[in-house]
C-alpha positions in Angstrom: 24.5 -26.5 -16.5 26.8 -24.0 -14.9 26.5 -25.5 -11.5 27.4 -29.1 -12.9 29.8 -27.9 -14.8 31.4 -26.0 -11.9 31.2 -28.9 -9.5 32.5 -31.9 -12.0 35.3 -29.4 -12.3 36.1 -29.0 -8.9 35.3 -32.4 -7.9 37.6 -34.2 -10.6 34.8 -36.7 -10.6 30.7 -37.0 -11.8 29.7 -38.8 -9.0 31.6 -36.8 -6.4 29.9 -33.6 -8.4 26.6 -35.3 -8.1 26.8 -36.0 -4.6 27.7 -32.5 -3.7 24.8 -31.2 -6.0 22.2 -34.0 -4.7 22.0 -35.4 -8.2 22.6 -38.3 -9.9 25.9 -38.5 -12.1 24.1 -39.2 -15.1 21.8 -36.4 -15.1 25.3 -34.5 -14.0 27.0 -35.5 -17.4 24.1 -34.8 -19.2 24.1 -31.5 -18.3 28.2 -31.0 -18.8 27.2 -32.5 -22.4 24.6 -29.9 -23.0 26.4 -26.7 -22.2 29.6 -28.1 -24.5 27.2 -28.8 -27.0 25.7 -25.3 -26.8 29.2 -23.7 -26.5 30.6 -25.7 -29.4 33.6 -26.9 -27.8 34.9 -29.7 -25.2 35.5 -28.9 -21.7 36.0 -32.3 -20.3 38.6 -35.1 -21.3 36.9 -37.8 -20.0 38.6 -41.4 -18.4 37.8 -44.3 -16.5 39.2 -43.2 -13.3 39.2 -39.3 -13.8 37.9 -36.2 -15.2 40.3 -33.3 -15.9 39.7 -29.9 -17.6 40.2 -29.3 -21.4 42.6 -25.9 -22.4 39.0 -24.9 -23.3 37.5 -26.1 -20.1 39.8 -24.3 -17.8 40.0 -21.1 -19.3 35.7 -21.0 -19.5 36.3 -22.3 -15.5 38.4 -19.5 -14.2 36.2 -17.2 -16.2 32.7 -18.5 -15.3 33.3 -19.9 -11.9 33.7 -15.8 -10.1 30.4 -14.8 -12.0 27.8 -17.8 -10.6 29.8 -17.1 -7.1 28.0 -13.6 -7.9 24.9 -15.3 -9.2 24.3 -16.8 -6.1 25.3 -14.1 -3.6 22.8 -12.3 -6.0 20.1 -14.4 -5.6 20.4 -15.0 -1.9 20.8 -11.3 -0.9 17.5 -10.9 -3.1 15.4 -13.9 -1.4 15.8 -11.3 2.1 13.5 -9.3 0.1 10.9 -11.6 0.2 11.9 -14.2 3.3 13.1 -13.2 7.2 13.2 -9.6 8.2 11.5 -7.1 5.9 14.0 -4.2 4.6 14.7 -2.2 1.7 12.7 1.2 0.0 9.1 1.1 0.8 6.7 4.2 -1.2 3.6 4.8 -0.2 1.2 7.0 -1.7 -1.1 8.9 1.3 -4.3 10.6 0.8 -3.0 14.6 2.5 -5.4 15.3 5.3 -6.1 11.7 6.0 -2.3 10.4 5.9 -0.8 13.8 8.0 -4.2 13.1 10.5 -4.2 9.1 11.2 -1.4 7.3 9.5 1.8 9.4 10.4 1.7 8.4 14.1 1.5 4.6 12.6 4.4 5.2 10.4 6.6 6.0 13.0 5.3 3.0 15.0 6.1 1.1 11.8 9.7 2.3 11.4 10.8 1.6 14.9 9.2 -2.0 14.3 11.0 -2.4 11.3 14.4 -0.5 11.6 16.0 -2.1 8.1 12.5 -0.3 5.9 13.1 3.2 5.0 9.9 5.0 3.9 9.5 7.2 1.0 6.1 8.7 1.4 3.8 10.5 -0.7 0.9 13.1 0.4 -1.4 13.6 -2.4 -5.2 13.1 -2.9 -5.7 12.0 -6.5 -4.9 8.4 -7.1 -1.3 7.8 -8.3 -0.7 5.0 -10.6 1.6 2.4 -8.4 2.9 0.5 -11.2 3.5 3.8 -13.7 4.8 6.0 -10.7 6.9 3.2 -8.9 4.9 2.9 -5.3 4.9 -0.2 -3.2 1.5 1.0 -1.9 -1.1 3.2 -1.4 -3.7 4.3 0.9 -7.7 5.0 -0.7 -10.0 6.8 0.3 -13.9 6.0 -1.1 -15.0 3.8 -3.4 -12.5 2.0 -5.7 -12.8 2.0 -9.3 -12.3 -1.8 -11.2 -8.8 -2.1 -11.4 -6.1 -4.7 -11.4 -4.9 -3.8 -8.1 -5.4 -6.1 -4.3 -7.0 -4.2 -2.2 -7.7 -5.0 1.8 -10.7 -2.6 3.5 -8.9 -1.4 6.6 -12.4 0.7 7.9 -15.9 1.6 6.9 -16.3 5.6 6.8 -19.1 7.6 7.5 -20.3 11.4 6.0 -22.6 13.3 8.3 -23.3 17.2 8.7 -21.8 19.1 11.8 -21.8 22.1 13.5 -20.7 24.0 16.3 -22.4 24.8 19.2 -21.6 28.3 19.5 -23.1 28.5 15.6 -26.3 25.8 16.8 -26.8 28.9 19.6 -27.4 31.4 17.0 -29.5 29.7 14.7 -32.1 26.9 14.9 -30.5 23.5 14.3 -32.0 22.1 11.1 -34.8 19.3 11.5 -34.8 18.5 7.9 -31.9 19.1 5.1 -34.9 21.1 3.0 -34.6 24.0 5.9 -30.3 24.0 4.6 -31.5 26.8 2.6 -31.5 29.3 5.3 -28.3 28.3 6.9 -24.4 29.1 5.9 -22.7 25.8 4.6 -19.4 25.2 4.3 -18.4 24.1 1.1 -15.3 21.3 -0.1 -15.1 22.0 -3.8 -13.3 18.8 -4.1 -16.1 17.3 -4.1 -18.5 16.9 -7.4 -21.2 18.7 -7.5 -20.0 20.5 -4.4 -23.0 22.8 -3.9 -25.5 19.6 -3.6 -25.3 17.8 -0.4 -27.2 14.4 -0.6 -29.4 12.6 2.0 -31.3 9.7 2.3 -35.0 9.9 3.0 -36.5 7.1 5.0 -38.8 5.1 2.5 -38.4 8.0 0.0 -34.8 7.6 -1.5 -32.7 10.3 -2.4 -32.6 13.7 -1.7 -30.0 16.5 -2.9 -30.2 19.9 -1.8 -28.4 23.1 -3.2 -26.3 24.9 -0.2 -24.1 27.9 -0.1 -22.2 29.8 1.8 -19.6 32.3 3.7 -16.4 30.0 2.8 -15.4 27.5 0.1 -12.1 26.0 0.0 -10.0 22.3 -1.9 -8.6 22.1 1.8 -10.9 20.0 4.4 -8.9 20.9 7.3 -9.8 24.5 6.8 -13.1 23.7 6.4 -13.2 22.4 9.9 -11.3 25.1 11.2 -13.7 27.5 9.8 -16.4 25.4 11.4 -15.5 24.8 14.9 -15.0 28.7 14.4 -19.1 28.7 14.3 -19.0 29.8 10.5 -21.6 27.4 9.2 -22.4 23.7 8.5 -20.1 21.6 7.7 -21.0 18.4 5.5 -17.9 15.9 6.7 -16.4 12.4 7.1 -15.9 10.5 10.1 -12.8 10.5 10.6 -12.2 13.9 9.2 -14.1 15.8 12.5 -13.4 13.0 14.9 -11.5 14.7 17.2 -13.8 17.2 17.1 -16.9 15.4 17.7 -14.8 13.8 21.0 -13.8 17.0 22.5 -17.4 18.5 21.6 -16.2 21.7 19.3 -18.5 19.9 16.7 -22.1 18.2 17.2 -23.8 16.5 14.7 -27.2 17.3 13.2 -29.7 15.9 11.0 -28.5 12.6 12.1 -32.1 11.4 11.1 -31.3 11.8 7.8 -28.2 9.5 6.6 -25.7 11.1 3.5 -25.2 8.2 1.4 -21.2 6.8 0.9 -20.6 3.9 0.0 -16.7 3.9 0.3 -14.2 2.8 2.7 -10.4 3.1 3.5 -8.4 0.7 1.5 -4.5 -0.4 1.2 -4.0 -1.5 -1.6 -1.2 -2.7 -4.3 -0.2 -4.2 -7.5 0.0 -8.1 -7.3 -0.5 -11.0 -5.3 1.7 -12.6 -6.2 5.8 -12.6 -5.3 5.2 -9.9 -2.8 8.0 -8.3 -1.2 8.2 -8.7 2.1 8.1 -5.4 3.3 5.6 -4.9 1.2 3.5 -8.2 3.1 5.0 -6.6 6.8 3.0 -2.8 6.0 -0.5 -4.5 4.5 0.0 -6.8 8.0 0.7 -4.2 10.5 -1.5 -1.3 9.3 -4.2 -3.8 8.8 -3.9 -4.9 12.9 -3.9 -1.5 13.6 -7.5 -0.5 11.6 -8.9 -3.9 13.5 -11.4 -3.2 16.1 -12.2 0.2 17.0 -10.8 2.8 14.1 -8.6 5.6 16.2 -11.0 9.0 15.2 -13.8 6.7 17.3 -12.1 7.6 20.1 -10.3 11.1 19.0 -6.9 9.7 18.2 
């Protein structure tokens, strides 16, 4: 009603309004006569051959006219949000070990593709809430619970058991996870029930087996330290050890006997639908850059 109003005003005429608006004149004075219904009052004096503003009319026009100027700077400095180059705040929320490890190098690649994004990025390990905490994104780690949220898989992740060789030349590797009982394990308490390690047994299910030993710790990166060090077994993810596995500080063992994990790495966020485009550019790029062969395959 605004924008008719605006243009009739301007125009000194429906049909010039209506041509300027792509409209017909009729639907045009419809909508004039609809706003001075609602406002109670007559903006228009109406003739044959013109249109000219009402006292009323003129003072509502030089007051109204600035603000849908705004309205529609407004709304075309928002649609860049969603349409042409991405830009604006961008949060992610970044599992520690796993965001400092693989997805820092890709944030920088990110920034330099996308010079008008500034990150604001968040290390934690427990599972923010995106909506309640105010993050664009996140990054997930295992197996997501039923939510609300869109979720892509990025990579498949694998737990396996692995050692040094300097601690495999001191003691007998382990043919079978029963014989864990005689060795020092490293142990994540982060993990539930983090003195059981599971295993699959061909054609005989499940197996967990109590470990302990010389070193527990909430940090995984210590764990590993303390196990390319040769201080025990260390019950790990992929991408966790893979640099290690690469440059050989760390073997694997018992690989005839798989640990069962049923989880992934996820993006994930909190609608399909009207998303940002910055938010669309990051579930894009980091998506192309999890395709093929994940980077701890080949050490980084």
């Amino acid at each position: 009603m605004l924008a008719a109003f605006i243009a009739v005003a301007e125009e000194g005429s429906f049909n010039a309004a209506g041509r300027r608006l792509n409209r017909d004149a009729t639907i045009v004075s419809r909508r004039v006569q609809n706003l001075e219904q609602m406002l109670g009052v007559r903006l228009l004096e109406r003739s044959t051959r013109r249109v000219v503003l009402t006292e009323a009319g003129d003072a509502y026009f030089r007051r109204v006219r600035p603000l849908l100027q705004e309205l529609l700077a407004a709304g075309a400095e928002t649609e860049r949000f969603s349409d042409g180059e991405p830009r604006g705040r961008l949060r992610l929320a970044l599992p520690g070990s796993f965001g400092r490890m693989w997805l820092m190098p890709l944030l920088v690649e990110f920034l330099e593709r996308y010079p008008d994004v500034r990150l604001e990025v968040s290390f934690s390990n427990r599972f923010v809430d995106l909506i309640g905490e105010g993050f664009d994104l996140a990054i997930r780690l295992g197996v997501l619970p039923d939510s609300r949220l869109v979720s892509r898989k990025l990579a498949d992740r694998k737990r396996m058991v692995v050692a040094s060789p300097g601690y495999l030349s001191r003691y007998s590797p382990p043919t079978a996870p029963e014989q864990l009982d005689s060795h020092h394990c490293l142990i994540f308490s982060g993990k539930a029930n983090p003195y059981l390690w599971e295993f699959k047994l061909p054609g005989r299910g499940q197996l967990s087996v109590p470990v302990s030993g010389p070193f527990v710790s909430d940090d995984a990166e210590a764990l590993v330290l303390a196990a390319v060090g040769g201080h025990g077994l260390l019950y790990a993810t992929d991408w966790l050890v893979g640099r290690e596995l690469v440059n050989q500080q760390l073997v694997r063992v018992l690989e005839d006997y798989p640990v069962p994990d049923e989880g992934g790495v996820y993006v994930v966020h909190s609608s399909s639908q009207h998303v940002p485009n910055k938010t669309r550019a990051f579930v894009d790029w980091i998506s192309n850059r999890f395709a093929g062969d994940v980077p701890w395959s080949v050490g980084g």
